[in-house]
N, C-alpha and C positions, 0 to 999 in steps of 0.2 A: 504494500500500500504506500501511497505517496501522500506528504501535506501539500494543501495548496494554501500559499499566504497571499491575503488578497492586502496589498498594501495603499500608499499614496503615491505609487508610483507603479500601481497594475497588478498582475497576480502573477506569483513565483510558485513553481514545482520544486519542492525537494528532489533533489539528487540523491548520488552516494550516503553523501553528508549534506546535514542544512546550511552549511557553507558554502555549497555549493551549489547550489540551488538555481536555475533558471527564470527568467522572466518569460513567462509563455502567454501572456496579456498585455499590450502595453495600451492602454485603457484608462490610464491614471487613477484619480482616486476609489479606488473598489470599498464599499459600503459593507456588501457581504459578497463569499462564497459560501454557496451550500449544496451538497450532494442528493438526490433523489434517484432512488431505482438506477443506478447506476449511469447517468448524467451529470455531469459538475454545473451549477450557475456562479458567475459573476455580476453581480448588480455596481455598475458603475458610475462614474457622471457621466461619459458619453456612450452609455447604451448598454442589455443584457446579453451578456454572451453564453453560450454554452459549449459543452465539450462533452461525446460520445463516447471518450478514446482514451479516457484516465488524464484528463485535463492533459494529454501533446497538442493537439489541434483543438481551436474556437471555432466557432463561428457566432456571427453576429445579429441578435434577432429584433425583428423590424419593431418594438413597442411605438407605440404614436407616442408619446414622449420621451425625449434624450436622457433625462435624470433617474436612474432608477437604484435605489436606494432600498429595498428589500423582495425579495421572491421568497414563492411557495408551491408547492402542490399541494393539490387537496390528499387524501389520504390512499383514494385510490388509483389516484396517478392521473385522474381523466381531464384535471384544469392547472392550469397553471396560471398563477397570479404572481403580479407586478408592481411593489406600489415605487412611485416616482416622487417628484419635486418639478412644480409644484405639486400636492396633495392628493393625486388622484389614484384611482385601483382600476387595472385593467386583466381580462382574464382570457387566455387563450384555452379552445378544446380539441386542438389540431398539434400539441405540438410546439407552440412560440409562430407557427406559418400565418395566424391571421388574428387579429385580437379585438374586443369588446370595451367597452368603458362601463364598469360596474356603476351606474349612474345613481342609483340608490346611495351610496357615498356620498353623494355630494348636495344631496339632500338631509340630512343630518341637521339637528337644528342647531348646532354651535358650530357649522362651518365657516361663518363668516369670520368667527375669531380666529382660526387657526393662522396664525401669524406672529413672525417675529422680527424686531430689525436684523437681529442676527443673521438675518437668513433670508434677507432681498425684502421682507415683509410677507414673507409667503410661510407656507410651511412643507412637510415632504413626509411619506409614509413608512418610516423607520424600522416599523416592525412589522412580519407578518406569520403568524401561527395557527397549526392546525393539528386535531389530535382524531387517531384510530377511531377512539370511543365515543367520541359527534362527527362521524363522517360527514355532513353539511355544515360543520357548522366555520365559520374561519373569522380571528382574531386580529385586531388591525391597532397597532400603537401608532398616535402619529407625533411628531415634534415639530411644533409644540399643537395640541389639540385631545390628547389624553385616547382613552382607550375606548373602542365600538367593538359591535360583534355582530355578524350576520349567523343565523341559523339556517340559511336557507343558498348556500353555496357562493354569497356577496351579492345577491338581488335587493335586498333590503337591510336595515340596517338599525342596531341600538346602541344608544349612546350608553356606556359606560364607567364615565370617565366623574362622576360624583364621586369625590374620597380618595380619589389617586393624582398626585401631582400634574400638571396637562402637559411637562416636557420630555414626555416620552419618549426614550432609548431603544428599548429592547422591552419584549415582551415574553419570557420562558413558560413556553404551553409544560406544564408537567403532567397534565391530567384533562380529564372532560370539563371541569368547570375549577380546577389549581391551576395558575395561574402567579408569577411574579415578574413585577414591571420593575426595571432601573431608567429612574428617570432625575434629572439633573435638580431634585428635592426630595431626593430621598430615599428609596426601598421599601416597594407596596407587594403583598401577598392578596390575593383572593382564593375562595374557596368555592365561591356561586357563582363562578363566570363575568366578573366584574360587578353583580349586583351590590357587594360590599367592600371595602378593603381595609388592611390593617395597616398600618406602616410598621419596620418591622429593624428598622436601624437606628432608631433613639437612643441605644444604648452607644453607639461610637459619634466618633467629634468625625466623620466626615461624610456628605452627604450628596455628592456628586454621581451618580451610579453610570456606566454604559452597557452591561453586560452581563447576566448570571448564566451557569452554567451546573448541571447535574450531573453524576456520575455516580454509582455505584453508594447511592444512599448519603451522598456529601453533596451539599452546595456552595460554589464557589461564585465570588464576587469580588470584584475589585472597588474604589471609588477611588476619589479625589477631593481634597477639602473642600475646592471650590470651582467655577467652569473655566473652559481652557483660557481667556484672556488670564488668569495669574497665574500660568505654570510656566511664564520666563523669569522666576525668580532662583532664588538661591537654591532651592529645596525642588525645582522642576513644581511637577504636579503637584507636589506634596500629598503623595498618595499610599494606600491603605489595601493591602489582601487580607479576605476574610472567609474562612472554612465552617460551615455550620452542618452539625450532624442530625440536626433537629428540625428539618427543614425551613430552617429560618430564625427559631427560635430566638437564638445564640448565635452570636458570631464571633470568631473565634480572630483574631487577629495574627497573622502568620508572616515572617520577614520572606523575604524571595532578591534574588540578585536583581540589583537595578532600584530596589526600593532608597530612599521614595521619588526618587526624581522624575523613573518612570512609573508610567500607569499601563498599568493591565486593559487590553480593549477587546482581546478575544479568547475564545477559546475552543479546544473541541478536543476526545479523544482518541488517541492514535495508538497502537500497539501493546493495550491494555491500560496505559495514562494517561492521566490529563496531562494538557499541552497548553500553553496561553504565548500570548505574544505583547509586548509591548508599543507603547509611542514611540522607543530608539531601536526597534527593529530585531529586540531581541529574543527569542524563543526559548518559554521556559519548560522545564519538565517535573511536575509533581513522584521523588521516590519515594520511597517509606521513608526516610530521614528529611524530607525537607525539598526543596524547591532547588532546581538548578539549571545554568545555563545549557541547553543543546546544539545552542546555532545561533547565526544572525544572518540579517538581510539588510541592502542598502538603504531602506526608507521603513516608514513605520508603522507597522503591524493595525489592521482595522478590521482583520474576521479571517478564521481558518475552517478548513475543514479538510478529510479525508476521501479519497477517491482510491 
């Protein structure tokens, strides 16, 4: 199996070694890579690519908008979703050869907020999640606009976003209605599919979140004190790794190399570990003793996965 690190500078294949590693996207800033049914995606700024061939060869797929900022498939493979910047979800049933604009989205009644200066004044569909055990149903984070949920394949659409921060990151489907948002105030858990949430990091001084990740009955997350305009200080990020065996409960504060300048933005696992990558490029490896270096790449780490 190979990693694919999708950076700010395109997506890299592992080699031999993670040092050696190729650029097999040059696509620039890549949002996410994620594998389906043996397919790799790339969600880029300038467009979704996929790979049939273990991420050697892309190809480029026509989404009517250029920004696309997270994919999904449904459960049984038969749609594939898109969400972009600005804000919209598009859904192909052919493949990526021809696509839809889930318009039900953008009927939503707090779409007119979804905006930030940060971000042209618009906003973009940051996360998107789907789980076995609601085969219709698919989850949509957006940044900044909070969390919705269609039960009926992205035709229609509910607003979920009461009680969870509205700068949504990442969205980790763990279950049919479990659910945790890392959003840039905070760390929210749901248990009813967004109808309630808890926040669920009050107990650490940092509150930044982009990313959680499960594995093997542990949840892993990183944060940041505060959002990226203050991580060109002394301290970088000034950021935080945190292990909870209690899905949430507790979080457990863990050193890893690079701390704290760099910050953890992805993760995924590979050859029985967990794996994360950092903002300076560097790929860590979760062993029984602790966190450590396995590799680096020229630019900085923003979503991996395995193919």
């Amino acid at each position: 199996m190979s990693l694919l690190i999708g950076t700010r500078d395109g997506v890299f294949r592992s080699g031999e070694s993670l040092d050696d590693a190729e650029r097999v996207v040059d696509a620039g800033n890549t949002l996410r890579v994620r594998t389906f049914e043996g397919s790799a995606y790339a969600a880029t700024t300038s467009g979704l690519y996929r790979s049939t061939d273990g991420g050697a060869e892309w190809e480029r797929l026509d989404v009517p908008r250029e920004e696309i900022y997270s994919v999904v498939t449904s459960p049984d493979g038969e749609r594939l979703y898109a969400g972009t910047h600005p804000a919209h979800l598009y859904v192909s049933m052919d493949s990526g050869e021809t696509w839809n604009e889930c318009e039900g989205f953008q009927e939503l009644p707090s779409r007119d907020e979804w905006h930030t200066p940060r971000h042209r004044n618009e906003a973009h569909v940051r996360g998107l999640g789907t789980h076995s055990d609601a085969p219709e149903r698919v989850v949509a984070g957006v940044e900044v606009g909070g969390v919705h949920v269609s039960d009926d394949r992205g035709e229609t659409w509910t607003e979920r976003r009461e009680g969870v921060h509205n700068d949504v990151h990442h969205v980790l489907v763990l279950g049919d209605e479990e659910y945790v948002a890392s959003t840039g105030g905070g760390l929210y858990r749901t248990r009813d599919a967004g109808r309630s949430w808890t926040r669920i990091d009050e107990a650490v001084d940092h509150s930044y979140f982009r990313e959680t990740f499960a594995f093997e009955g542990t949840l892993y997350v990183a944060a940041a004190r505060d959002p990226p305009p203050t991580w060109g200080g002394e301290n970088g990020a000034d950021a935080a790794l945190f292990e909870s065996r209690d899905g949430g409960d507790t979080l457990d504060s863990v050193s890893y190399p690079g701390d704290p300048e760099e910050f953890v933005l992805a993760w995924t696992a590979w050859d029985g570990r967990v794996v994360a990558g950092t903002t300076e490029g560097r790929v860590l490896a979760r062993e029984p003793d602790g966190w450590t270096t396995v590799g680096h790449v020229p630019s900085g780490v923003r979503s991996l996965a395995v193919v």
